[in-house]
N, C-alpha and C positions, 0 to 999 in steps of 0.2 A: 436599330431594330433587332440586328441578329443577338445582339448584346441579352435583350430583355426578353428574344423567345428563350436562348440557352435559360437565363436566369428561371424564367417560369415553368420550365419543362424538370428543372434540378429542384425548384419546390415540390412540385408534384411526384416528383419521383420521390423527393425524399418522404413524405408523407406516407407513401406508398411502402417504402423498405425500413422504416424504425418499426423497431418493437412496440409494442403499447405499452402504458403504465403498468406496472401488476398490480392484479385485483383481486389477485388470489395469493396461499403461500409459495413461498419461492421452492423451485420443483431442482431437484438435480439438472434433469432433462434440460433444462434451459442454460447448461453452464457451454460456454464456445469455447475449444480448447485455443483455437488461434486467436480469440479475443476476449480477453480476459475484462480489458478495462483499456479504453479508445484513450489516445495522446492528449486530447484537447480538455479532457479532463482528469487527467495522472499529472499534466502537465503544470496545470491551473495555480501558480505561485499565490493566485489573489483571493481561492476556493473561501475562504472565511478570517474572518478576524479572530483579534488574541481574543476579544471579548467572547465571541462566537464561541469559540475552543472556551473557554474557561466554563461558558453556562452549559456546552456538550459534556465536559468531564463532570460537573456538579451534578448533569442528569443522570447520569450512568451510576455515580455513588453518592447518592441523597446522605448517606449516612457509612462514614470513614470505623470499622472498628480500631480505632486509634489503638486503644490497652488491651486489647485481643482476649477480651471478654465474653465472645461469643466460644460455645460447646463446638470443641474437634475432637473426634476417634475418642471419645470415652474421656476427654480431658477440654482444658480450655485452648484456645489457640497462643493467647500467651506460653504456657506450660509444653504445649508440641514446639514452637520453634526456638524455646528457650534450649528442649533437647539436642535440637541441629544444631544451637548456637548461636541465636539470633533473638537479638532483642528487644522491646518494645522500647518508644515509642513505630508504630507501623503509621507509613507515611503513603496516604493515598498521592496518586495523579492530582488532586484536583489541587493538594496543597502543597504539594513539590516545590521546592526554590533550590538556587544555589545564583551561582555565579559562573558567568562564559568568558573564555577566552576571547583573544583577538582571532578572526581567521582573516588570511591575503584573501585579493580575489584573484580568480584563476580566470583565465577568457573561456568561454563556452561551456562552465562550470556552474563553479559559483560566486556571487559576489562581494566585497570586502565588509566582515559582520564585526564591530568594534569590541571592546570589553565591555562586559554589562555587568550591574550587581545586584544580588538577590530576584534573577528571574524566576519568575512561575514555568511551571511545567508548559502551560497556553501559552506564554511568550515565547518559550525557548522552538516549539515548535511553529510559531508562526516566523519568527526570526527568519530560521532556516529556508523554510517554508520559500519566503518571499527573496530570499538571498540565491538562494539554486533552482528558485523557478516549477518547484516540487508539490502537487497541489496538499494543504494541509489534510483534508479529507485522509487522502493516500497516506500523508505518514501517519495519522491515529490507527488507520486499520494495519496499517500495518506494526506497528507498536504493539496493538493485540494480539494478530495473530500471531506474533513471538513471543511475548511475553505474558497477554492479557490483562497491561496495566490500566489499561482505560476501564473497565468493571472489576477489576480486583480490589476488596475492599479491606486488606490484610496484606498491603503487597511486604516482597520482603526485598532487603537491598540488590541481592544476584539479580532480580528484574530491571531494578535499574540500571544495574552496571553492564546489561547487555538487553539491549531495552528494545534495538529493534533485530539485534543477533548477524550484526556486522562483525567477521574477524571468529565468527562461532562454526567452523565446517562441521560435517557430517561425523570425521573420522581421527579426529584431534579436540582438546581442549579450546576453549576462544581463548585468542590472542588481547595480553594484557593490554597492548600498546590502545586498544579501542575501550578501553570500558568508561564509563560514565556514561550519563544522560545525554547530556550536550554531548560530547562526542561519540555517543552512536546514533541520535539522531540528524548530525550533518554528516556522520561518514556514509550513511544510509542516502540521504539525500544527496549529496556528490557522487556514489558511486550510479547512480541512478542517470544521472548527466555524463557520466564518462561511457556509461553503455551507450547513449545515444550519439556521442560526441564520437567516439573512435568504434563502429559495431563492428568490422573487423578483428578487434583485438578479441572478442570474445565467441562463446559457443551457438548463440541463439540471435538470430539477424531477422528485422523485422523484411517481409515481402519476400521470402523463402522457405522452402520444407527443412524441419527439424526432426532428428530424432530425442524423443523427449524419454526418459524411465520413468514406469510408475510410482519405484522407488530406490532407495540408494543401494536398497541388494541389487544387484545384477539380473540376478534369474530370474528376476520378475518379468523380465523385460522391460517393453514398450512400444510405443507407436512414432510414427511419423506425423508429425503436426505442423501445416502452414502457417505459419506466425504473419498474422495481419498489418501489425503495425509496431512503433518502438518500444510502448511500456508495455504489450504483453511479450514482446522477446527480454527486455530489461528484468520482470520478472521470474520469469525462466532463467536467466541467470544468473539471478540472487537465491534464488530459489529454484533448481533443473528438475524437478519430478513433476508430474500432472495427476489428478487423480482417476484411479479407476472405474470402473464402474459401481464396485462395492462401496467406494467415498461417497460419489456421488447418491448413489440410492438410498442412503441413510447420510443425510445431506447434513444432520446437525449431532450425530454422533461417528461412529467409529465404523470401520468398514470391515477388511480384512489385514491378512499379513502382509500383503502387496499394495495395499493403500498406504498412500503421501497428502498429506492434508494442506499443505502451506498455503497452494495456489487459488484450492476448492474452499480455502476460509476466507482470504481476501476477496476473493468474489462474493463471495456470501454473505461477508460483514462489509463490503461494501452497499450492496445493495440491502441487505435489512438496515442499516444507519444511513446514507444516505441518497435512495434508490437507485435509477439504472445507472449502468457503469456506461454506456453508453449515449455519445454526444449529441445533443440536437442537431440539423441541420439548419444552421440560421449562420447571418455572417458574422464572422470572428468564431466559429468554432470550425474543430477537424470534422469533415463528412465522414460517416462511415463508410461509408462505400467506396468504394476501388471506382466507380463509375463518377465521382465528385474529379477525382483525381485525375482521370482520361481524360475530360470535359478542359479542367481548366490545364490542364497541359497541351491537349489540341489546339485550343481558343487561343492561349497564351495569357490567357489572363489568371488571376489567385483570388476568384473570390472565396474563400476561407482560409483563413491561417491558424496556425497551432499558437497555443497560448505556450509560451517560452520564455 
């Protein structure tokens, strides 16, 4: 009996502490800096199929400008990146192939992913996806908000060769040793698993205060931010700024000089692609709440687990 009042009393409360669906447009004001995007779905290696992902990228770019035919700056886009040096044909997300390597599997990483040939972009990110336990959701937005290859309709190769801006710091060149598709979408998704795996080694620990910068200048400062759980400190340290209040208040453009976007987009483009970032309380997902947590650590029982 005790079993099934806790359980009923954890429905009801959870009922009571989610968010509601949005029913209006997404407001800065609603962005949590210590909870960017809950475990049980950053985590989610099963979040969608390659099919899934294949008919998501085709929706995003109905129509690839392949021969860069479409009017830029007074000229065509052909004739602009012909300038930089860059040639057509332009090869959308949706119709990406190549071919992957072998990778080992690492314990509490990621798992052993064989050689593949002529994968789709939707493969290669579910691959990973499911091999490091990474939900696919997570790696597309995050693919965009580095590079914006998921609706770029004219991408150029630099996006793919640094696709999700693994090995790219703030204050140095990226490091050759990461570029390709395939390998910055599972170094992306492995390093993701070693922040959880060892949060020691790193600057942003989930269930403690952080000092986080607005931006990579110094002067701006920053604040001190509680980090709730593992994928919003993982994200903070793939990405260490948060945004300020000028990011957030022009929530889909530009702020100021001391605005940092990375964090306030992945939020953003999570939630207008595919709603709250935020997990239901049902079993087999992570509760939000820190009171999920006390409950089944008092009792001694787990009813919820993280999808890993």
């Amino acid at each position: 009996m005790k079993r099934i009042s806790i359980l009923l009393f954890l429905a009801l409360l959870c009922g009571s502490m989610l968010l509601p669906l949005q029913a209006s447009a997404l407001s800065g004001s609603q962005f949590k800096a210590g909870r960017i995007i809950d475990d049980a779905l950053f985590f989610k290696g099963d979040a969608m199929t390659s099919i899934q992902i294949q008919n998501f990228l085709n929706a995003k770019v109905p129509t690839c400008d392949t021969n860069g035919t479409q009017p830029y700056v007074g000229t065509t886009r052909k004739a602009y990146a012909a300038s930089k040096g860059v040639s057509t044909p332009f090869i959308c997300l949706k119709s990406y192939k190549m071919n992957t390597p072998t990778k080992a599997g690492e314990s509490g990483l990621c798992s052993y992913i064989p050689p593949k040939t002529n994968r789709t972009a939707a493969q290669i990110i579910d691959d990973v996806a499911r091999a490091c336990g990474v939900s696919q959701k997570a790696l597309l937005v995050l693919i965009e908000k580095e590079q914006s290859l998921v609706t770029d309709d004219w991408p150029w190769p630099i996006q793919y060769r640094s696709a999700t801006g693994y090995g790219c710091p703030d204050t140095a060149p990226c490091d050759a040793e990461y570029y390709g598709f395939f390998n910055q979408v599972y170094s992306a998704a492995r390093q993701f698993k070693r922040y959880a795996a060892n949060p020691t080694y790193f600057n942003h620990r989930p269930n403690r205060t952080s000092y986080i910068k607005w931006h990579p200048n110094s002067s701006c400062g920053g604040s001190n931010v509680y980090i709730e759980n593992q994928a919003t400190a993982g994200l903070y340290n793939y990405t260490p700024y948060r945004p300020n209040a000028a990011a957030l208040n022009n929530l889909y453009g530009t702020g100021n000089s001391c605005s940092s976007y990375g964090n306030r987009n992945f939020w953003r483009l999570y939630n207008d692609w595919f709603g709250s970032p935020y997990a239901k309380c049902m079993p087999g997902d992570v509760a939000g709440s820190n009171i999920y947590r006390l409950f089944s650590t008092k009792y001694g029982q787990h009813f919820y687990t993280a999808y890993h």
